[in-house]
C-alpha positions as CSV (number, residue, x, y, z in Angstrom):
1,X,56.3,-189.4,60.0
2,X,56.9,-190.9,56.1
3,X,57.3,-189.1,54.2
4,X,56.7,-188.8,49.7
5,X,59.1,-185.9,48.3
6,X,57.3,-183.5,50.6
7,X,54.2,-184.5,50.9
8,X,52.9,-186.3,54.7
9,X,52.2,-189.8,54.1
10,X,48.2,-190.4,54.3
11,X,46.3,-193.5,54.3
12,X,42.3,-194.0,54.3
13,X,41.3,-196.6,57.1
14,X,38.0,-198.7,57.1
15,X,37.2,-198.7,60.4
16,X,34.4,-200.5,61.8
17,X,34.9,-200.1,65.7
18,X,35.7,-204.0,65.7
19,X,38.8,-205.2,66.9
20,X,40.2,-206.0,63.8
21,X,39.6,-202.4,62.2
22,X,41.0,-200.9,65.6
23,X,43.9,-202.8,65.5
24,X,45.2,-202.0,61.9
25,X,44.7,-198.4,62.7
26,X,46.9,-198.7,65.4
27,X,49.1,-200.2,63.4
28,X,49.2,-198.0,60.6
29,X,49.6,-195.6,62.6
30,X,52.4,-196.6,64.5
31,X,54.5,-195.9,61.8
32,X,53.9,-192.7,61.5
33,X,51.5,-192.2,58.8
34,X,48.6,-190.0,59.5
35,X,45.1,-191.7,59.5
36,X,42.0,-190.7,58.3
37,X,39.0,-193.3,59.3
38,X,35.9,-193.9,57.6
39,X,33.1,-196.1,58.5
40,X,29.4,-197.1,56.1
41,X,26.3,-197.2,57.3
42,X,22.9,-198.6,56.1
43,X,19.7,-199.5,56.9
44,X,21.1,-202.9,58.1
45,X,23.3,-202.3,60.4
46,X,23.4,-203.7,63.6
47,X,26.4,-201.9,65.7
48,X,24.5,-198.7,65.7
49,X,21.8,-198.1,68.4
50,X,20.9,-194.8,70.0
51,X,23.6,-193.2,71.2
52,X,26.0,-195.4,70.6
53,X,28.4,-195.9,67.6
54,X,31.4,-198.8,67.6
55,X,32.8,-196.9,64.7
56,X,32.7,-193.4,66.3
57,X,33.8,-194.9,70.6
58,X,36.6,-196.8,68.2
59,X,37.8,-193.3,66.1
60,X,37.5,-191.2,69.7
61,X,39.8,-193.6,71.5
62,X,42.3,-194.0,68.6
63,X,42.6,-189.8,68.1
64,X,41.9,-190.2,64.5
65,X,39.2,-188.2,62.6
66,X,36.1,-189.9,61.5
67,X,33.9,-189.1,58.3
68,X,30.6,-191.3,58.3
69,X,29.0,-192.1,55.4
70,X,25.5,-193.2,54.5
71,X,24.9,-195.9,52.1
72,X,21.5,-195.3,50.1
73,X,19.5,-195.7,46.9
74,X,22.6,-197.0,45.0
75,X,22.7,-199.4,48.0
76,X,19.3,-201.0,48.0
77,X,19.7,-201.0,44.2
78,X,22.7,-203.2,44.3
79,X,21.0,-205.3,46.8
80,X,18.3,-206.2,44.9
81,X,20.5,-208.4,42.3
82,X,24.3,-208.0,43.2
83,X,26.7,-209.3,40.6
84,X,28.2,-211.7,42.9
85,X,25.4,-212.6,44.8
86,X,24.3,-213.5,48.5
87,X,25.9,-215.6,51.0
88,X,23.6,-217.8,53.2
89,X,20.9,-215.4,53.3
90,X,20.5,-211.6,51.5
91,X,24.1,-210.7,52.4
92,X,25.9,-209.4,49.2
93,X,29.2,-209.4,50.8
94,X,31.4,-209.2,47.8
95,X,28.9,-206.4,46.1
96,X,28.9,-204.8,49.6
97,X,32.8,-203.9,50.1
98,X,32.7,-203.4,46.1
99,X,30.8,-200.3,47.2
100,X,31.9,-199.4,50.3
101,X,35.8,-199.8,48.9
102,X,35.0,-197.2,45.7
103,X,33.5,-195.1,48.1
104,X,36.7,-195.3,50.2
105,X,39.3,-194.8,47.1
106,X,37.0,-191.5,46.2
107,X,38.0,-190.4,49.5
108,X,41.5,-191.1,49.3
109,X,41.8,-189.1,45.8
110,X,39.5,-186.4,47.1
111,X,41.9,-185.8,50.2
112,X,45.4,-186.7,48.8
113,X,45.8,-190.1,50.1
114,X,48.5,-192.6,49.4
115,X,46.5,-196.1,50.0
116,X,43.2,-197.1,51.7
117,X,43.8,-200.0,54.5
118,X,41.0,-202.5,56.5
119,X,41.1,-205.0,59.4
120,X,40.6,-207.6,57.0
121,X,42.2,-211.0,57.9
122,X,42.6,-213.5,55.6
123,X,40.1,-216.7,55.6
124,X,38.6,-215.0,58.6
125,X,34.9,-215.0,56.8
126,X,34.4,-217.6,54.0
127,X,32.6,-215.6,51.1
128,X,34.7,-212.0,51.6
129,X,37.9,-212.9,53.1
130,X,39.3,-215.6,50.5
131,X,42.6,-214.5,49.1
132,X,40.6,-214.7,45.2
133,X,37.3,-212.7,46.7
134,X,39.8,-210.1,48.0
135,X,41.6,-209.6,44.5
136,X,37.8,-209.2,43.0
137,X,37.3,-206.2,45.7
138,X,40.4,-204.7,44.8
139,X,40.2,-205.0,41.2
140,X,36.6,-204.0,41.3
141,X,36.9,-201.2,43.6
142,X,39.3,-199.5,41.6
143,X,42.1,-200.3,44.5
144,X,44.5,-202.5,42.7
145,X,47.7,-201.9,44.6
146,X,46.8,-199.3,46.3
147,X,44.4,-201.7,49.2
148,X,46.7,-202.5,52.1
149,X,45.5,-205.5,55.1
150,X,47.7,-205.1,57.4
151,X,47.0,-207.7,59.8
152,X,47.7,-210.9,56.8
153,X,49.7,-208.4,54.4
154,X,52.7,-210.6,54.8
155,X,50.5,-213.1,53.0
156,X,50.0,-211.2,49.8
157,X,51.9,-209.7,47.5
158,X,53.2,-206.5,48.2
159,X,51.6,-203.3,47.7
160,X,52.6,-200.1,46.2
161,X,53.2,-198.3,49.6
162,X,55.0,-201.7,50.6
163,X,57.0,-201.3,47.2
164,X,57.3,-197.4,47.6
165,X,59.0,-197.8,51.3
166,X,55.8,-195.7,52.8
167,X,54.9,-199.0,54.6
168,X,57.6,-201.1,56.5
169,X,56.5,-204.3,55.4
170,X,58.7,-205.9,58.3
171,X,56.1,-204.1,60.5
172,X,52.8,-205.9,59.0
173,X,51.2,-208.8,60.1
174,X,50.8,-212.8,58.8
175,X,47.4,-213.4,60.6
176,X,44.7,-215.9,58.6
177,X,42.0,-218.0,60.0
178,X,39.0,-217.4,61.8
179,X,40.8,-218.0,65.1
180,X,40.6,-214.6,67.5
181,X,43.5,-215.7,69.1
182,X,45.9,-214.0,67.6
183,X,44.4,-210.5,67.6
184,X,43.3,-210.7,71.5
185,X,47.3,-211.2,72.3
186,X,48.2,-208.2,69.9
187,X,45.2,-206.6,71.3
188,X,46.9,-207.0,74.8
189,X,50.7,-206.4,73.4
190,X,49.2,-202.9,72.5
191,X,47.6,-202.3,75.4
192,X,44.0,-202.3,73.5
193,X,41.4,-203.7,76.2
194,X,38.0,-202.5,75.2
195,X,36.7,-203.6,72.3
196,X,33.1,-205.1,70.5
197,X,32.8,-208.9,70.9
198,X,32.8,-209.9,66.5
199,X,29.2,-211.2,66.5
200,X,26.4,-209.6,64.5
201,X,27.2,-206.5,62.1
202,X,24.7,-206.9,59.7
203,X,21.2,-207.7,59.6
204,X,21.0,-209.0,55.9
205,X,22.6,-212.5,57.5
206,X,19.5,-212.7,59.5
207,X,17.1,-215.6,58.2
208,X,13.9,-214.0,58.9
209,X,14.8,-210.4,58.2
210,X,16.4,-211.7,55.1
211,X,12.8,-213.4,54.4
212,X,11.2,-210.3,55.0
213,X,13.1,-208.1,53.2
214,X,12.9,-210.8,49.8
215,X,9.4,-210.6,50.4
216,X,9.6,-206.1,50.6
217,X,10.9,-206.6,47.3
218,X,8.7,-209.0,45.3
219,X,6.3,-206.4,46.4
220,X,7.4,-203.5,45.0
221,X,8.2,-201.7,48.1
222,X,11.8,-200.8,48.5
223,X,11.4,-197.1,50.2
224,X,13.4,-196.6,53.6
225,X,10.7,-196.5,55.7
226,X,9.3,-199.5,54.3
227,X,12.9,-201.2,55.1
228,X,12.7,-199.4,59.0
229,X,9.4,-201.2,59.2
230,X,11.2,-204.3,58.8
231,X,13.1,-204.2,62.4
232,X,10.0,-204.3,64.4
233,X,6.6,-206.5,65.0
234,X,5.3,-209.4,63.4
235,X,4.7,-208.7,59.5
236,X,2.2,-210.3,57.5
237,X,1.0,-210.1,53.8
238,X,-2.7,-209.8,53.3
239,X,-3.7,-211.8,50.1
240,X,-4.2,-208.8,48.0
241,X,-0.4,-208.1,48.8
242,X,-0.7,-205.3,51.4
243,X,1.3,-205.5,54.5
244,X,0.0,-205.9,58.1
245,X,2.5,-204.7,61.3
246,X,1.9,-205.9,64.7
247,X,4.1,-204.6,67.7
248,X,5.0,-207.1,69.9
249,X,5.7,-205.1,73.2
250,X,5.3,-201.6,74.4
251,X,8.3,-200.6,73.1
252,X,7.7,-201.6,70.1
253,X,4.2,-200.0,69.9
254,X,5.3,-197.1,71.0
255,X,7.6,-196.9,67.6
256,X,4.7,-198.2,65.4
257,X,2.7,-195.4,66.4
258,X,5.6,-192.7,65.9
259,X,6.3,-193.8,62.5
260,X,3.1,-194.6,61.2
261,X,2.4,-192.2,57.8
262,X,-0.9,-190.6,57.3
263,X,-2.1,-192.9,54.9
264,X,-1.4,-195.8,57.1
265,X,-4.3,-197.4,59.8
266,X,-3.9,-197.9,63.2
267,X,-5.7,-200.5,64.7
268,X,-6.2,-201.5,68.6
269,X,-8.9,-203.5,70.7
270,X,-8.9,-201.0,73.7
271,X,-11.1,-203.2,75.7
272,X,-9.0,-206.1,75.7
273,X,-5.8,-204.7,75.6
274,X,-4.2,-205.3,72.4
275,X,-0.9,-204.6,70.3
276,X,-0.7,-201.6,67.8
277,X,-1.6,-202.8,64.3
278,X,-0.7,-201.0,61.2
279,X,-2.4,-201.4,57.9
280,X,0.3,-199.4,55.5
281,X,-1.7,-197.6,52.9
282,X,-5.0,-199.0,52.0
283,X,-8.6,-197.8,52.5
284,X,-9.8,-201.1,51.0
285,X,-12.9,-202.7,53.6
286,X,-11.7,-206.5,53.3
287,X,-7.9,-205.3,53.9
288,X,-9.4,-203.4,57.2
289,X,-10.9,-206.0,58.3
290,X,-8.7,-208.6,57.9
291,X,-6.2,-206.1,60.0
292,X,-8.5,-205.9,62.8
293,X,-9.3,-209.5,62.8
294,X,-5.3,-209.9,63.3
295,X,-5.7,-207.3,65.7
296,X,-8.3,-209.3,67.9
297,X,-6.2,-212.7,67.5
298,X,-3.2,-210.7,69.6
299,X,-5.6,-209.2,72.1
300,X,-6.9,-210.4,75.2
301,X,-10.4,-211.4,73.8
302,X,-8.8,-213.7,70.7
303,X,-11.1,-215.9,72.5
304,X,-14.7,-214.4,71.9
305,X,-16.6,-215.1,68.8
306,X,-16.2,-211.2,67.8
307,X,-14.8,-208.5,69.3
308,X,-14.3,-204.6,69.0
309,X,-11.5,-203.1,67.3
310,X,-10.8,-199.6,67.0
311,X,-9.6,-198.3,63.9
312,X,-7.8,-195.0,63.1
313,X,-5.8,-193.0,60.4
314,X,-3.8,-190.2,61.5
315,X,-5.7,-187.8,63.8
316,X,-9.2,-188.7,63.0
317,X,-11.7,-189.9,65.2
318,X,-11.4,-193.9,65.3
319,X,-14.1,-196.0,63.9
320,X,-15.1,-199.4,65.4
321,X,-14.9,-202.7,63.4
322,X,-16.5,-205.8,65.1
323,X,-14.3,-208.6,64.0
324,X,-13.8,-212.4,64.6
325,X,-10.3,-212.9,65.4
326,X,-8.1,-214.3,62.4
327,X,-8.4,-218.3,62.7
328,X,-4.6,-219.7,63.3
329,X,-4.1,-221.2,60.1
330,X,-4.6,-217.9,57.8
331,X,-2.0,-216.1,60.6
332,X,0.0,-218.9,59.7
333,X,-0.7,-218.5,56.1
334,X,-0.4,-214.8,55.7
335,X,2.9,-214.6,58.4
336,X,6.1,-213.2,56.4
């Protein structure tokens, strides 16, 4: 293993679970410098579902330790009007690994080590991966020199552990583009063969969550569970600005009515069969009523002139609320 005077060479890895993450590990590793992985997550993610983590399957095949790390008000702050700004949608990407990256060089000065490395490859993603948005990220983060890419490093200038002789240069990699087909073969020369297809990663490139969460936030309403919200149902904004959830399946339902909050309503049509509808916070009649009225457009009797809605809060007994169903063009009108 490299060695500094005598002091184990140690480098912070970014490590994502893709392949590009896995295979600068591997690389890194390789030469004998001992790995320490860490991976972000946020209410946005997309690669982490229950029970399963790429980041953590990735760290566990690789034998190197893994410290996860939420992302959280400073997050949703820095969202909200990032320096750089978004890419197509509310994706901050630049603002993002800004973050992410100081978080990583705490790390590496908190545990002694040398350099922090990612799976980035040059030109690979058009706002993040240019060779002038990398050089923001490293001056920005606080990583100037010290932010090694293994995979296109032959492309840059050398870093400090390239200068310092803990990296073999000769040993790093030239790979730019968005072409994959580079990284499957090295994939296969190192006899890595499972691995996360690249798509997906991040819901803020998402049109309509991206809508939805622009609309969260001329609102007012920035609180996590307002954000979980955002991953399930139909949303819609009542004209005196409160917001209206409707499940679309079972499933979905089923999580509505979990994480519901006591001041929330619950609405249903039980006769007709009907999704879960949640009112969030209001005891205002006209806001009830429009609920149920969407309530009785998704049920089975969105026919009928009026139907019966059940209407609840918490553990109290329900009311009933006899409702036309919402006409199409104010669901329309009021849809997020």
């Amino acid at each position: 293993m490299p060695e500094t005077g005598q002091k184990k060479v140690k480098a912070i890895a970014l490590l994502s679970g893709g392949l590009d993450s896995t295979l600068a590990v591997q690389i890194i590793r390789d030469q004998g410098i001992e790995v320490l992985a860490v991976s972000f997550f946020s209410p946005f993610c997309t690669c982490d579902r229950p029970g399963h983590c790429e980041a953590v399957e990735a760290a566990e095949k690789l034998d190197v330790p893994l410290k996860r790390i939420g992302l959280g008000r400073d997050y949703i702050e820095m969202l909200k009007a990032p320096r750089y700004g978004y890419g197509r949608n509310m994706n901050p990407c630049l603002d993002c690994r800004i973050m992410t990256f100081k978080k990583a060089r705490e790390l590496m000065e908190t545990s002694g080590a040398d350099f922090v490395f990612t799976g980035e490859v040059l030109g690979q993603r058009p706002m993040s991966q240019r060779k002038d948005a990398m050089r923001i990220v490293e001056r920005d983060s606080g990583l100037k020199g010290r932010l090694l890419r293994p995979l296109s490093a032959k492309l840059m200038e050398p870093t400090i552990p390239e200068q310092e002789g803990l990296v073999d240069r000769e040993k790093l990699l030239a790979i730019q583009g968005r072409s994959r087909k580079p990284q499957i073969q090295l994939a296969r020369d190192l006899g890595i063969n499972d691995y996360p297809c690249p798509a997906g990663g991040c819901l803020l490139t998402d049109k309509n969550f991206a809508a939805r969460l622009r609309d969260l936030f001329n609102h007012g309403e920035d609180d996590q569970y307002d954000i979980n919200l955002l991953k399930i149902g139909r949303h819609f904004r009542l004209p005196g600005g409160l917001k209206v959830i409707v499940g679309r399946d079972e499933e979905e339902n089923e999580r509505l009515e979990t994480m519901a909050r006591q001041d929330d309503f619950k609405f249903s049509a039980e006769e007709f069969g009907s999704p879960l509808v949640v009112l969030r916070k209001s005891q205002a009649r006209e806001a009830m009523e429009q609920a149920a009225a969407i309530c009785a457009r998704y049920s089975s009797g969105r026919h009928l002139a009026t139907i019966s809605v059940s209407c609840w809060r918490d553990s109290a007994e329900p009311d009933q609320l006899q409702v036309a169903p919402l006409p199409e063009h104010l669901l329309q009108e009021y849809k997020v």
